[in-house]
C-alpha positions in Angstrom: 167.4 286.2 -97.0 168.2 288.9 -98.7 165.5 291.2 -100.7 167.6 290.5 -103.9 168.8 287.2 -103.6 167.9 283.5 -102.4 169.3 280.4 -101.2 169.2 277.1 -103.4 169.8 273.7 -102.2 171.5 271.7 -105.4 171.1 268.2 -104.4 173.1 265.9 -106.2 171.1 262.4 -104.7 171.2 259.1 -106.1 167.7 257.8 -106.9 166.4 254.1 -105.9 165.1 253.2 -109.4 161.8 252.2 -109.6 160.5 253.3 -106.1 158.8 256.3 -105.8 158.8 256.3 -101.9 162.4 256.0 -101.0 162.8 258.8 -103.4 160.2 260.9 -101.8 161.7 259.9 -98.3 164.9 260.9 -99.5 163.6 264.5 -101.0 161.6 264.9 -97.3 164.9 264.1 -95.7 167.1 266.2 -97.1 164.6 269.5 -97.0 164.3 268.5 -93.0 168.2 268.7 -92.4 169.1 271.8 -94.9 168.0 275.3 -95.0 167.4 276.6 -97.8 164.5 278.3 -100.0 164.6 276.0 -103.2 165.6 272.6 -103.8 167.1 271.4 -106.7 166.7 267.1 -107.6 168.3 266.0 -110.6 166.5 264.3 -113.8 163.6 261.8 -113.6 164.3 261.8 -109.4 161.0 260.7 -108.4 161.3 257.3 -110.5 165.1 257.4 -111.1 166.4 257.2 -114.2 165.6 254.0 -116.7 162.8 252.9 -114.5 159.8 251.5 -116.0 158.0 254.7 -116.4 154.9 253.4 -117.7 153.6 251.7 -114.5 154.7 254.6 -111.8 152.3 257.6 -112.7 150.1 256.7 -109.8 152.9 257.2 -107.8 154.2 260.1 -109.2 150.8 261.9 -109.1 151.4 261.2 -105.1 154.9 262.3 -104.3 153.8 265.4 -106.6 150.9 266.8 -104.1 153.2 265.6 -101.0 156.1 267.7 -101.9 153.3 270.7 -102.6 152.1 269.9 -98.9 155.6 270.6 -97.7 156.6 273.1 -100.1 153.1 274.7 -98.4 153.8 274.4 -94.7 157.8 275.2 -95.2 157.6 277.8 -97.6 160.0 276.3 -99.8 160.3 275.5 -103.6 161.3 271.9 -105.0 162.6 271.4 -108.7 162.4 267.8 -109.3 162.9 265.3 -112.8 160.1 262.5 -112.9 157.7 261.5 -115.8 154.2 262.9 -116.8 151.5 261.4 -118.2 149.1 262.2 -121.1 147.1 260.4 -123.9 149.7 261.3 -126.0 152.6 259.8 -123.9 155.2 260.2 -121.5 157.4 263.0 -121.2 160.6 263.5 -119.5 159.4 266.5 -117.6 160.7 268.7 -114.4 158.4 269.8 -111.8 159.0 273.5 -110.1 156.9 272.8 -106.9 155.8 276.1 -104.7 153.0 276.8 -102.2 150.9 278.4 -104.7 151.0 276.4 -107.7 152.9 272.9 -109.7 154.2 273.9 -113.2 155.9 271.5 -115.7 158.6 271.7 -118.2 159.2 269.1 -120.9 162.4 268.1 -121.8 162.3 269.5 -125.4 165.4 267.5 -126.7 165.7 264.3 -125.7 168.8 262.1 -126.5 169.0 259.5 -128.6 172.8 257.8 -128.7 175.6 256.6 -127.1 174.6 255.4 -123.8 171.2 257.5 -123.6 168.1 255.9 -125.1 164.5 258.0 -124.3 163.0 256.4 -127.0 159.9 256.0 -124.3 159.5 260.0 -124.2 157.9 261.8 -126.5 159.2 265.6 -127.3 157.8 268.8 -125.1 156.9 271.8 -126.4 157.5 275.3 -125.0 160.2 276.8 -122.9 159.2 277.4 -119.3 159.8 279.9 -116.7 158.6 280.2 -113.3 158.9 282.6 -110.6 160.0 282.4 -106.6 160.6 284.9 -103.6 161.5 287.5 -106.6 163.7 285.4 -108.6 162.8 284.3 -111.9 164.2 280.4 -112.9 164.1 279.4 -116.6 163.9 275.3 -116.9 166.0 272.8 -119.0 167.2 269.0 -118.7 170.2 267.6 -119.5 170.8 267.5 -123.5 168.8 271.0 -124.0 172.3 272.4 -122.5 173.8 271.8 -126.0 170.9 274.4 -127.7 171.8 277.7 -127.0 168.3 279.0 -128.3 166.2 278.1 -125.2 168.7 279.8 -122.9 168.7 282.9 -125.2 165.4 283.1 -125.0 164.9 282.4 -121.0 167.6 286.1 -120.9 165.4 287.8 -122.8 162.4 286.6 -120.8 164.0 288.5 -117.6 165.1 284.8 -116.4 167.8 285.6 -113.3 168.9 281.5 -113.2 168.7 279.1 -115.6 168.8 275.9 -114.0 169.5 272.6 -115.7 168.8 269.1 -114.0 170.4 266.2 -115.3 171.5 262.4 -115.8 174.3 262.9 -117.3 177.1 260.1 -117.5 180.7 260.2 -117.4 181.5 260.3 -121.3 179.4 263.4 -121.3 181.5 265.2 -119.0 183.7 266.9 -120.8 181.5 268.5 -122.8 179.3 270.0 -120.2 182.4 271.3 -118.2 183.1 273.6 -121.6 179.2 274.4 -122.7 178.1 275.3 -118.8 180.4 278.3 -118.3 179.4 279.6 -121.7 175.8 279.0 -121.5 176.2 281.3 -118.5 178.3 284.0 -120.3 176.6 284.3 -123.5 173.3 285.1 -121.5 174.9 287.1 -118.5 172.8 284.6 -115.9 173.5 282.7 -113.2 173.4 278.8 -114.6 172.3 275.9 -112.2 173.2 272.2 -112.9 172.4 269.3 -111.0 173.5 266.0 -112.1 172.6 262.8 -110.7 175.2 260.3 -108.5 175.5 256.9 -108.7 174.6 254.7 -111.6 171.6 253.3 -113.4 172.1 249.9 -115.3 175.1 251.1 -117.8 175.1 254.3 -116.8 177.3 256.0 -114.4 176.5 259.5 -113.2 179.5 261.7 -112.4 177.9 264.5 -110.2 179.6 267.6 -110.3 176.8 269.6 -109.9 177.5 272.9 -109.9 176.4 277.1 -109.6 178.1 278.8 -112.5 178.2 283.1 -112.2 177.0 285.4 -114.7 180.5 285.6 -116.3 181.1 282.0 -116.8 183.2 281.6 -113.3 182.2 278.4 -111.6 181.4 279.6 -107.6 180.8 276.3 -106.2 180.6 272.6 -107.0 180.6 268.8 -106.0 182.6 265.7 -107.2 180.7 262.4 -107.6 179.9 261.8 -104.9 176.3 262.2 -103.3 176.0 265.6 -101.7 173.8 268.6 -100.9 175.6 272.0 -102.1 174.3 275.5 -100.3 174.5 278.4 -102.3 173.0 281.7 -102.6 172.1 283.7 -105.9 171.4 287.7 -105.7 170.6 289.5 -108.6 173.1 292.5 -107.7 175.7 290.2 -109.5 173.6 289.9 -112.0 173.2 293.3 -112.8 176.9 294.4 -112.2 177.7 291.9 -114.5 175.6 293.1 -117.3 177.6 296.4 -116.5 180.8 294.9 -117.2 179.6 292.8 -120.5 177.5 294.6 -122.5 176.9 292.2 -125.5 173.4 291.0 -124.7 172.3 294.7 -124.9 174.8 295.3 -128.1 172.2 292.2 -130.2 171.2 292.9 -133.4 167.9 293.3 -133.6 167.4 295.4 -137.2 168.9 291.5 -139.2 166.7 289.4 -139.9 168.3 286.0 -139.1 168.2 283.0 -141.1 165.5 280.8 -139.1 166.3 277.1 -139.3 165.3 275.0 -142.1 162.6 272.3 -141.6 
């Protein structure tokens, strides 16, 4: 590995909903057969997606310290979706999994039409970012791709990849194939999605996971299809495109912008 880059593992798995084991077998298998440094699972993984959270956070709270055991003796980093527990509720939240330490993100906007119901979440609250072999990830899922504030704000937290997991179904497509590249563009960062394959009751997940450059080029992707895609991220392409693209250093900062109204 370079000094100025690392190697992510996006993989697009389909989950077994509802059982927490074949999921974690599945994670354990596919860090066994690929080389990489991070691992990248799509949303709510661990207990697929439209499982009956509610009964599963035993089970969660196990595959969580396993995948630290692992992430310990490989020195490795997993990503993965699955639910978290409070007093207050359940959140929709994404795990970033390293020797040292678990940290959570939760989902901050969760989607509530069409085909996506997560009526049984409750709402996080604060953007995350987390740090690994020198690269800084800034954390999202799925519908947060369509609020440009929480990626604006990961670019001017000295975020290097914004990564995205997802369970995204195929009327949704379109629209992330024309917000991804921008997300990346507007904020000069590499942008990581990883959607889920397969189907879950109504839902049918169309893949296409995907690393998007700094300027909005996609570099690699899948189809539909399960699959584990290799890629490597340096921050050299980071910085040279920041060269070429000067708007986030061109902000205003002397306007006082009109915050949202309540």
């Amino acid at each position: 590995m370079s000094a100025m880059g690392i190697r992510l593992a996006l993989c697009q798995c389909e989950a077994a909903v509802g059982d927490v084991g074949a999921n974690l077998d599945k994670i354990m298998s596919v860090i066994s057969q690929t080389r990489s440094d991070v691992y990248i699972f799509p949303e709510l993984f661990l207990t697929g997606y439209g499982a009956d959270y509610a009964f599963l956070s035993d089970d969660v709270q196990y595959a969580t310290d396993k995948i630290r055991l692992w992430c310990l003796e490989k020195d490795v980093a997993v990503l993965v979706g699955a639910p978290s527990y409070s007093s207050n509720g359940i959140k929709n939240s994404l795990f970033f999994i390293t020797p040292a330490d678990t940290t959570r993100y939760d989902k901050l906007y969760l989607a509530r039409f069409g085909v996506y119901n997560e009526k049984d979440f409750i709402k996080g609250d604060n953007p995350v970012l987390c740090s690994f072999k020198g690269m800084t990830f800034g954390l999202s899922i799925c519908y947060d791709i369509f609020f440009p504030e929480i990626y604006r704000n990961y670019a001017l937290s000295c975020s290097d990849i914004n990564v995205c997991i997802a369970a995204s179904a195929s009327p949704s497509k379109p629209y992330y194939e024309r917000i991804l590249p921008a997300r990346s563009l507007e904020n000069l960062l590499y942008t990581v999605f990883v959607n889920s394959a397969g189907g879950s009751g109504d839902l049918g997940f169309y893949g296409s996971s995907r690393l998007v450059g700094p300027l909005g080029n996609t570099i690699s992707e899948l189809d539909d299809k399960e699959g584990i895609l290799c890629v490597f991220v340096d921050k050299e392409v980071i910085t040279n495109a920041r060269k070429e693209r000067r708007h986030l250093d061109d902000r205003r900062i002397d306007i006082n912008w009109r915050p949202d109204v309540l």
